[in-house]
C-alpha positions as CSV (number, residue, x, y, z in Angstrom):
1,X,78.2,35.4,86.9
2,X,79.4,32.8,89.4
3,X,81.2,29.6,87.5
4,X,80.0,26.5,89.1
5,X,82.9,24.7,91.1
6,X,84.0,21.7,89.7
7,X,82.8,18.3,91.1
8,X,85.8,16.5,90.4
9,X,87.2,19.3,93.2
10,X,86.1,17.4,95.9
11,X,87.2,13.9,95.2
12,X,90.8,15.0,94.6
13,X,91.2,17.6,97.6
14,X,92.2,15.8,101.2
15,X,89.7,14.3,103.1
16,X,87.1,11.6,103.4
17,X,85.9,11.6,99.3
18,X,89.6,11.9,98.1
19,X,89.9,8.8,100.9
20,X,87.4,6.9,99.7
21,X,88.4,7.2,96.5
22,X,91.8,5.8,96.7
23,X,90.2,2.7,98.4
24,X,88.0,2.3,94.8
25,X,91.0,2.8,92.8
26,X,92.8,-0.2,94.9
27,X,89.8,-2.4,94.2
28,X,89.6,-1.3,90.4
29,X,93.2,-2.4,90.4
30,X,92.0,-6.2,90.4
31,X,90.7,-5.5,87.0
32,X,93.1,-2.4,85.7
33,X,96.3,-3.0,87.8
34,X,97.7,0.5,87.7
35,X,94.9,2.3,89.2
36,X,96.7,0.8,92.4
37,X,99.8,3.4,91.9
38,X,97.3,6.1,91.0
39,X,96.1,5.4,94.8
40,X,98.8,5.5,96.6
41,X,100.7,8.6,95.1
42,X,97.1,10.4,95.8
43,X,98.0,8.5,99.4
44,X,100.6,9.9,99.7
45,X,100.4,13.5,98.1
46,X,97.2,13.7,100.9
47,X,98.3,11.9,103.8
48,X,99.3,14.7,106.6
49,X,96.9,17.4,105.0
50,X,93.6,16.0,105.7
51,X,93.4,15.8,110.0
52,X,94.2,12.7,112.2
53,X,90.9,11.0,111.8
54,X,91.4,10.8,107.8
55,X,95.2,10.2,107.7
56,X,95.1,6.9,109.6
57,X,93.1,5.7,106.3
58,X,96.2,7.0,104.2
59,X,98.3,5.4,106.4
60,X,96.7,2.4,106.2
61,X,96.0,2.6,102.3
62,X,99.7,3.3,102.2
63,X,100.5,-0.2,104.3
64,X,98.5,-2.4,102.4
65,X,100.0,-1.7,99.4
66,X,103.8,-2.4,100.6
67,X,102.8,-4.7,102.7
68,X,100.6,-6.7,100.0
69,X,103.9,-6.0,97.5
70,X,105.6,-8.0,99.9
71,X,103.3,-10.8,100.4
72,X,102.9,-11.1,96.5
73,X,106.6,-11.0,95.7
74,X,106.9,-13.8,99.0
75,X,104.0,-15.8,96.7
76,X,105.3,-15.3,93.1
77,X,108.5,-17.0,94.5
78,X,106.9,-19.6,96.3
79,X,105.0,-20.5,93.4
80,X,107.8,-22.3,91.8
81,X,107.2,-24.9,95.0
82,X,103.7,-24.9,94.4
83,X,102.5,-23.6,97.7
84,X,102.5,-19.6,96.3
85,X,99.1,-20.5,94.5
86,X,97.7,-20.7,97.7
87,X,99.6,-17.6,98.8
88,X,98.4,-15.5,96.3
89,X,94.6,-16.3,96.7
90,X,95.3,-15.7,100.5
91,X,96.9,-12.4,99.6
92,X,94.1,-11.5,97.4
93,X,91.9,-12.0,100.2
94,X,94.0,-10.4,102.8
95,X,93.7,-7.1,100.7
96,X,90.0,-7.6,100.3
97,X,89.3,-7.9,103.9
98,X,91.5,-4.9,104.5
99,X,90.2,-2.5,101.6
100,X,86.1,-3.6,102.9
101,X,87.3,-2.6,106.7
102,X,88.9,0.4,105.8
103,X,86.4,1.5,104.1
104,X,83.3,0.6,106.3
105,X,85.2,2.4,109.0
106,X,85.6,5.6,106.4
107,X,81.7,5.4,105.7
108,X,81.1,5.8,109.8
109,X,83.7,8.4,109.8
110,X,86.0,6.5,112.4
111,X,89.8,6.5,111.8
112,X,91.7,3.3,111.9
113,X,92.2,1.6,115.1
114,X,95.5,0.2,114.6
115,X,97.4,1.5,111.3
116,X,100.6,-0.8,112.1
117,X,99.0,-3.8,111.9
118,X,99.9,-6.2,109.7
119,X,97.1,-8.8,110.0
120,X,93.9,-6.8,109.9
C-alpha cells in the first residue's frame, strides 16, 4: 500500500509554495516577531535550489529583511529626536509595499524585476 506524501512536503521543498510561504511568515511577523527569522533561514536554505525565476523572490525576501533591520535600527535611534516615530511607521510601510509586490508578482509567476533595489 502506497503512503500518502505529506502536504507539508511541498510548502517546505524550493520553489514557488516554499516562496510564498516565507512572504506569510514575514507578514505573520507583525504579530509573532520571530516568524521573520523562520523566513529568511528557509530564504536562505532555498535560495539557489529553486531556478532563476524563484530565487530573485529569495533574493529579494532576503533584502527586505537586512535592509528593513537597517531602516529600523536608523529609526529606533532616531526616535530619541522624535522624528524615528515617523521612521518606523514609514518602515512598516516600506516592508508592506514590498512583501504585497513580491508577492503579487509570485502569484503571476514572474520573478523580480530588480532584486537590488532598495526603494521598491
Amino acid at each position: 500500500m502506497n503512503e500518502p506524501e505529506p502536504v507539508s512536503g511541498k510548502w517546505l521543498e524550493p520553489g514557488t509554495n516554499n516562496a510564498q510561504l516565507v512572504y506569510i511568515l514575514y507578514f505573520v511577523s507583525f504579530a509573532i516577531g520571530i516568524t521573520v527569522l523562520v523566513g529568511l533561514i528557509m530564504a536562505y536554505l532555498n535560495r539557489g535550489r529553486a531556478g532563476e525565476n524563484i530565487d530573485t523572490h529569495y533574493t529579494w525576501l532576503i533584502r527586505t529583511f537586512w535592509i528593513g533591520l537597517l531602516y529600523g535600527a536608523i529609526s529606533f535611534v532616531l526616535a530619541f529626536v522624535l522624528i524615528g516615530f515617523l521612521m518606523m511607521l514609514a518602515v512598516v510601510v516600506w516592508i508592506v509595499i514590498r512583501l504585497v509586490k513580491g508577492l503579487q508578482l509570485l502569484g503571476r509567476g514572474e520573478p523580480i524585476p530588480d532584486t537590488q533595489t532598495w526603494l521598491f
